[in-house]
DOVEXNU-673368 format. One record per residue: x, y, z of N, C-alpha, C, O in turn; residue number from 1. Coordinates in steps of 0.001 Angstrom, whole numbers. Example, Ala and Ser with C-alpha at 12.3 -4.5 7.8 and 13.67 -1.06 7.14 Angstrom:
<rs>
npx 13190; npy -5690; npz 7800; capx 12300; capy -4500; capz 7800; cpx 13200; cpy -3300; cpz 7800; opx 14236; opy -3319; opz 8465; nr 1
npx 12850; npy -2250; npz 7080; capx 13670; capy -1060; capz 7140; cpx 12900; cpy 30; cpz 7870; opx 13409; opy 1138; opz 8039; nr 2
</rs>
This chain:
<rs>
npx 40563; npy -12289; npz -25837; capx 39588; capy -13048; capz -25097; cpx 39645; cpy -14506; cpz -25555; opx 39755; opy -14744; opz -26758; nr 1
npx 39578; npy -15465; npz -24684; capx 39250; capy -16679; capz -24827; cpx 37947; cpy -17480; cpz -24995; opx 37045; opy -17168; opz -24216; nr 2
npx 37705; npy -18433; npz -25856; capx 36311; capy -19334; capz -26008; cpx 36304; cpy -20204; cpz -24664; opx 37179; opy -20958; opz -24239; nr 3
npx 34989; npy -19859; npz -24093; capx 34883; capy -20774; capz -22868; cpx 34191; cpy -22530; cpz -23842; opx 34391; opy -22898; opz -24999; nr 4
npx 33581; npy -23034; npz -22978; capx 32580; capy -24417; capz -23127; cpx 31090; cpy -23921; cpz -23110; opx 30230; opy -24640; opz -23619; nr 5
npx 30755; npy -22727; npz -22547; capx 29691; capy -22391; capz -22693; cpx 29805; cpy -21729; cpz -23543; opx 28595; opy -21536; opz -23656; nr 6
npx 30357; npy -20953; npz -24585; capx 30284; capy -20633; capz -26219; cpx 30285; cpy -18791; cpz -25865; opx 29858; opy -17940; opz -26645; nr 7
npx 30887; npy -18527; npz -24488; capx 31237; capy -17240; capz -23695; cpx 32507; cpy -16875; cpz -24319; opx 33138; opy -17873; opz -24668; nr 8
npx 33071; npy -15791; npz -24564; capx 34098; capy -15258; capz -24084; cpx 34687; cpy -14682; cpz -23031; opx 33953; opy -13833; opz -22525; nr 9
npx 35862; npy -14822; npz -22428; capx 35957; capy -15069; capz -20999; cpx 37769; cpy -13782; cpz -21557; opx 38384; opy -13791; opz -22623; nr 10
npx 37999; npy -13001; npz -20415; capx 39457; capy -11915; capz -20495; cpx 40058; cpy -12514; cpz -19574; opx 39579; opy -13355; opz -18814; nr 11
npx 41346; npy -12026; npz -19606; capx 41940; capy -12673; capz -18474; cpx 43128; cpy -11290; cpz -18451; opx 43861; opy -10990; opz -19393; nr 12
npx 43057; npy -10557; npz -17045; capx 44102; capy -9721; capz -16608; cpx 45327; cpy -10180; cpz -15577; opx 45223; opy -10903; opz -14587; nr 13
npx 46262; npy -9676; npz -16000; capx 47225; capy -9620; capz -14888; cpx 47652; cpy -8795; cpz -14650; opx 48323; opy -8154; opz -15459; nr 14
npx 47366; npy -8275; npz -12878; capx 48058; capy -7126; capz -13054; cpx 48705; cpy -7034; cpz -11430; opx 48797; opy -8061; opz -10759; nr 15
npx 49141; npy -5671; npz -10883; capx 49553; capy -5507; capz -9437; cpx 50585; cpy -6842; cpz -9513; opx 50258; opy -7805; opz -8820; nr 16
npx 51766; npy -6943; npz -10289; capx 52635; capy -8231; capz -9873; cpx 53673; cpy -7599; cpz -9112; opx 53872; opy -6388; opz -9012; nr 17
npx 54505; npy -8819; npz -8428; capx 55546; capy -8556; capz -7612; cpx 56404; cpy -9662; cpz -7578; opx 56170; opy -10732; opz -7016; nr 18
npx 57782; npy -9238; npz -8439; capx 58405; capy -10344; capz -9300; cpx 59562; cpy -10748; cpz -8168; opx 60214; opy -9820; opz -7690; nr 19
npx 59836; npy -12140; npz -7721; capx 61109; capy -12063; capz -6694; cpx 62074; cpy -12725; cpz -8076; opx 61787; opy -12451; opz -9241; nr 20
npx 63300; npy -13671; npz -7672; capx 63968; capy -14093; capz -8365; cpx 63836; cpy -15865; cpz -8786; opx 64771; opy -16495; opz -9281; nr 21
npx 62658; npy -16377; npz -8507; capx 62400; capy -17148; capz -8814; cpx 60710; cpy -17920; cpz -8845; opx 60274; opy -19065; opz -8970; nr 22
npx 60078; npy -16416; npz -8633; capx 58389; capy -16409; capz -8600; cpx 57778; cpy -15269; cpz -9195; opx 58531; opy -14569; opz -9872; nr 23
npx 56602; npy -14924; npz -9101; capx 55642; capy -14313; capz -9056; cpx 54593; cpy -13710; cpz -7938; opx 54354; opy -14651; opz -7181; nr 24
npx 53994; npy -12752; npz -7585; capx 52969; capy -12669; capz -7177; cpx 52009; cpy -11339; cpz -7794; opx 52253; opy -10139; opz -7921; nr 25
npx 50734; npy -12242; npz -8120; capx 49887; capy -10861; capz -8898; cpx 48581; cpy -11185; cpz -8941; opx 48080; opy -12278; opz -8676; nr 26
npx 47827; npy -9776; npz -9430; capx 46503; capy -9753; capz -8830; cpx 46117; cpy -11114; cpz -10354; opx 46893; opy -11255; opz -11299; nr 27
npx 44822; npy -11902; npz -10201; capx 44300; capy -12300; capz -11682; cpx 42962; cpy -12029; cpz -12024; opx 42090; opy -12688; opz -11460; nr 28
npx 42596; npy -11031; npz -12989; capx 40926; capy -10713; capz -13162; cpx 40199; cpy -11502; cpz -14407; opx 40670; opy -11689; opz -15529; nr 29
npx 39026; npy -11879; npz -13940; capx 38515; capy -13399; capz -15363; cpx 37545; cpy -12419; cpz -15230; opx 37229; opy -11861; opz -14179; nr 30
npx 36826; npy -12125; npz -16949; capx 35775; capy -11233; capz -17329; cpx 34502; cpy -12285; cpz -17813; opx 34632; opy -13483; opz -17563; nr 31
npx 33492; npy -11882; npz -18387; capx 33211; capy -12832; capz -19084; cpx 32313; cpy -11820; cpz -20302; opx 31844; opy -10745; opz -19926; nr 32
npx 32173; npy -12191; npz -21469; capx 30871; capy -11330; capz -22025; cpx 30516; cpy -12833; cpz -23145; opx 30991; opy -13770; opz -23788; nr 33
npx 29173; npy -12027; npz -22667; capx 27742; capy -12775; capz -23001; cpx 27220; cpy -11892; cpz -24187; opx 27285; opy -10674; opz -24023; nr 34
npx 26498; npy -12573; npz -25848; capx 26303; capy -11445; capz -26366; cpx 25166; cpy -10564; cpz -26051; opx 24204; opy -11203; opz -25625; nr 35
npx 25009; npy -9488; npz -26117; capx 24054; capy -8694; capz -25869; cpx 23725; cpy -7955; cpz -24686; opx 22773; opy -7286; opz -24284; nr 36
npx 25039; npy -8373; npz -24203; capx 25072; capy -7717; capz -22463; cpx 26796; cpy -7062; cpz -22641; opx 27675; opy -7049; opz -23502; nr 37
npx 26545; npy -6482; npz -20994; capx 27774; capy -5552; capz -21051; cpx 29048; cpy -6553; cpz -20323; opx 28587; opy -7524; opz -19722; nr 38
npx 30250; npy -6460; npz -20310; capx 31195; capy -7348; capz -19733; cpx 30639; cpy -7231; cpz -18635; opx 30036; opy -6304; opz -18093; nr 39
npx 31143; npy -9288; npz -18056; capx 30585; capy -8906; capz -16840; cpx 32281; cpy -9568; cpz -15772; opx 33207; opy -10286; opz -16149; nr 40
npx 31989; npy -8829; npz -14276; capx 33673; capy -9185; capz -14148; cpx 33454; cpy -10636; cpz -13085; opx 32481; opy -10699; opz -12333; nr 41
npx 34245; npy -11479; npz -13140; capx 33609; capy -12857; capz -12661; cpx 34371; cpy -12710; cpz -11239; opx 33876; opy -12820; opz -10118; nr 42
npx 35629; npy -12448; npz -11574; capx 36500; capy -12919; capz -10345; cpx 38207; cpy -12100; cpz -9975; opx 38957; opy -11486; opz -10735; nr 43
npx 38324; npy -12389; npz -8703; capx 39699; capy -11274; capz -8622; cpx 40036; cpy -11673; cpz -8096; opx 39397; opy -11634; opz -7045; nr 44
npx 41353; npy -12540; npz -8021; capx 42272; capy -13028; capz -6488; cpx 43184; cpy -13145; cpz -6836; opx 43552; opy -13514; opz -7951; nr 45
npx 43886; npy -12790; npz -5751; capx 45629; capy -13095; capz -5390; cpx 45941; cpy -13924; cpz -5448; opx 45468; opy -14905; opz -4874; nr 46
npx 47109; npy -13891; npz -6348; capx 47874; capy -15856; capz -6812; cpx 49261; cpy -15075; cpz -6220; opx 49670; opy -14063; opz -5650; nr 47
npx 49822; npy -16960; npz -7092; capx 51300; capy -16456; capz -6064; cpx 51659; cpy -17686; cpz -7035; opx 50825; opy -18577; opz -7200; nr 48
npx 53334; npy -17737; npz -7894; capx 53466; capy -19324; capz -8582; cpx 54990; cpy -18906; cpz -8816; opx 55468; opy -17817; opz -9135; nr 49
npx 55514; npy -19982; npz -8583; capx 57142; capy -20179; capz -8687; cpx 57219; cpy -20324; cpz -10111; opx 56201; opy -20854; opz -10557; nr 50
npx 57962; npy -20074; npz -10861; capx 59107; capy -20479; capz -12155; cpx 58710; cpy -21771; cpz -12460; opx 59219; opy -22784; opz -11981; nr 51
npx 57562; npy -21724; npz -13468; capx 57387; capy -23295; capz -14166; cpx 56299; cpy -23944; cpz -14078; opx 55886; opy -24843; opz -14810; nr 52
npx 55543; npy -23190; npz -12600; capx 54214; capy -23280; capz -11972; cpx 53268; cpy -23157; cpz -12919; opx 53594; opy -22487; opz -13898; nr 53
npx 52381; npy -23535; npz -12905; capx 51036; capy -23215; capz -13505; cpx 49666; cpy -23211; cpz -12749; opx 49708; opy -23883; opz -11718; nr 54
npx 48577; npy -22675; npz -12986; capx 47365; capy -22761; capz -12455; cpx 46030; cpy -22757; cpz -13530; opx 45899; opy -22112; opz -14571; nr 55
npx 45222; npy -23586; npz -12972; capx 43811; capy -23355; capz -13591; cpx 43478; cpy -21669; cpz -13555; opx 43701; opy -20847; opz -12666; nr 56
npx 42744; npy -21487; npz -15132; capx 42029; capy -20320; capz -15147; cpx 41021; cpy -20943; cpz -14832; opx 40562; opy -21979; opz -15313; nr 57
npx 40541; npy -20096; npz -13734; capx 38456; capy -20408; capz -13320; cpx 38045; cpy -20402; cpz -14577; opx 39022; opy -20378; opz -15325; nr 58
npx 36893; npy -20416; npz -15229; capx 36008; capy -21185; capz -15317; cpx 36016; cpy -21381; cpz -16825; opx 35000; opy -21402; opz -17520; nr 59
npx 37513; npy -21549; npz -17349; capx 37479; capy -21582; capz -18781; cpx 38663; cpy -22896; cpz -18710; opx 39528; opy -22901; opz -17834; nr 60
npx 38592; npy -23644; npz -19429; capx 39502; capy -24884; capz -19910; cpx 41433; cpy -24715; cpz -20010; opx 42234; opy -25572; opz -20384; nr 61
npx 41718; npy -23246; npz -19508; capx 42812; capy -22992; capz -20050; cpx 44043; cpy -23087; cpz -18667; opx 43713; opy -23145; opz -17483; nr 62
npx 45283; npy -23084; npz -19105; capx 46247; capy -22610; capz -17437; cpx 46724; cpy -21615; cpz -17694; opx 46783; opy -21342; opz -18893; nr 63
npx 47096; npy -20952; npz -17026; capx 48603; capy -19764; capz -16748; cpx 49679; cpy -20659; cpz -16708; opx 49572; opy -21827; opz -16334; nr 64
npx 50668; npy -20150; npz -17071; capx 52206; capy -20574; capz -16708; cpx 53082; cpy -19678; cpz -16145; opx 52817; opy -18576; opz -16627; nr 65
npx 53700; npy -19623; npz -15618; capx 54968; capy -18667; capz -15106; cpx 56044; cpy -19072; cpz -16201; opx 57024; opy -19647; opz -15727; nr 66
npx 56047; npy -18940; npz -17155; capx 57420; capy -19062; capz -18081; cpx 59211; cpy -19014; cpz -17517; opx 60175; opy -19740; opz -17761; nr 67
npx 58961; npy -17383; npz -16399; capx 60134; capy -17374; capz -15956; cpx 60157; cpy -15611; cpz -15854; opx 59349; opy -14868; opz -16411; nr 68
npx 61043; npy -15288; npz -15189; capx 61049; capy -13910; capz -14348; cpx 62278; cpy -13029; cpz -15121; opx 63238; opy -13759; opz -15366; nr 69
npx 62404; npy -12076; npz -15419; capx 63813; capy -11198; capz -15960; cpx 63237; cpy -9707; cpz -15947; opx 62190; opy -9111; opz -16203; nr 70
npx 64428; npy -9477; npz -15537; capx 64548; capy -7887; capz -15065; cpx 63075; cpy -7580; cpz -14747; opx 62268; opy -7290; opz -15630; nr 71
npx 62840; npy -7640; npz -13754; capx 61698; capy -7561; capz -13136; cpx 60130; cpy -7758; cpz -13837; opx 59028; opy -7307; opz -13524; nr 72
npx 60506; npy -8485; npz -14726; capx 59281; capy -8755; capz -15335; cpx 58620; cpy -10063; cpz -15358; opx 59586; opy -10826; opz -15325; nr 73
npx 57823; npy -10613; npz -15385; capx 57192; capy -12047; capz -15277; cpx 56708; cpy -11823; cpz -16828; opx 56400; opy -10822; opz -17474; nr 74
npx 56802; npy -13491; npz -17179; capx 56761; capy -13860; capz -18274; cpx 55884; cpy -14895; cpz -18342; opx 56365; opy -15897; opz -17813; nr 75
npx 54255; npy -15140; npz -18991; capx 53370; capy -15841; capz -18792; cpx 53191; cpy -16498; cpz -20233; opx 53708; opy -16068; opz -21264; nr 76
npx 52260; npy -17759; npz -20109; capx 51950; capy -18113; capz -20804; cpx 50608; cpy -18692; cpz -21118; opx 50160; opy -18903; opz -19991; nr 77
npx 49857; npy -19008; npz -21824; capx 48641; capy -19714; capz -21959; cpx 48378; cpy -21022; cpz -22499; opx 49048; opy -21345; opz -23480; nr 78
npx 47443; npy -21920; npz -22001; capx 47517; capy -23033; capz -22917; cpx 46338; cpy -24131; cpz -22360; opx 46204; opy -24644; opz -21248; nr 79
npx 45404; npy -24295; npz -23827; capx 44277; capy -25405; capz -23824; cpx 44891; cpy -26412; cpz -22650; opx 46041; opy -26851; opz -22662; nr 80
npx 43862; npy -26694; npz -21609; capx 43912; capy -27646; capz -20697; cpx 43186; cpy -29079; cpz -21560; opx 41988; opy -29171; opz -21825; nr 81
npx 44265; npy -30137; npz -21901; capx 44185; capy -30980; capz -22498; cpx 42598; cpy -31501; cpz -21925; opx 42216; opy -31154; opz -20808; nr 82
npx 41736; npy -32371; npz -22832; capx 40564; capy -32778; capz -22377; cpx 40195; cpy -34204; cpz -21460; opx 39036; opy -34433; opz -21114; nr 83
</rs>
């Protein structure tokens, strides 16, 4: 889990992908837990990112990367969205 700005921890899934030879496409699920409560699930949508691409994670400071695709696997990455 990741530290949001609101002092949350926030999950981040990937899953349902569908790797071509120079992309991605897959489901992305953002969680969030709050203490003293049960996870709560924020969000679910279909992305789609070429080789090198990146995207904002909703509602936490961070991106995805597409690193790069092999033998049918996608290869991601994470990383602090500079301030």
């Amino acid at each position: 889990m990741l530290f949001g700005k609101d002092n949350c921890l926030y999950g981040i899934r990937i899953y349902d992908p569908a790797v071509g030879g120079d992309g991605a496409k897959f489901m992305l699920g953002i969680t969030r837990k709050v203490a003293g409560r049960p996870i709560e699930q924020l969000e679910e949508s279909g992305q789609g990112m070429p080789v090198g691409g990146a995207i904002h994670v909703p509602h936490i400071p961070w991106e995805l990367k597409l690193d790069s695709v092999l033998d049918n696997r996608a290869i991601f990455s994470l990383s602090r969205k500079p301030k």
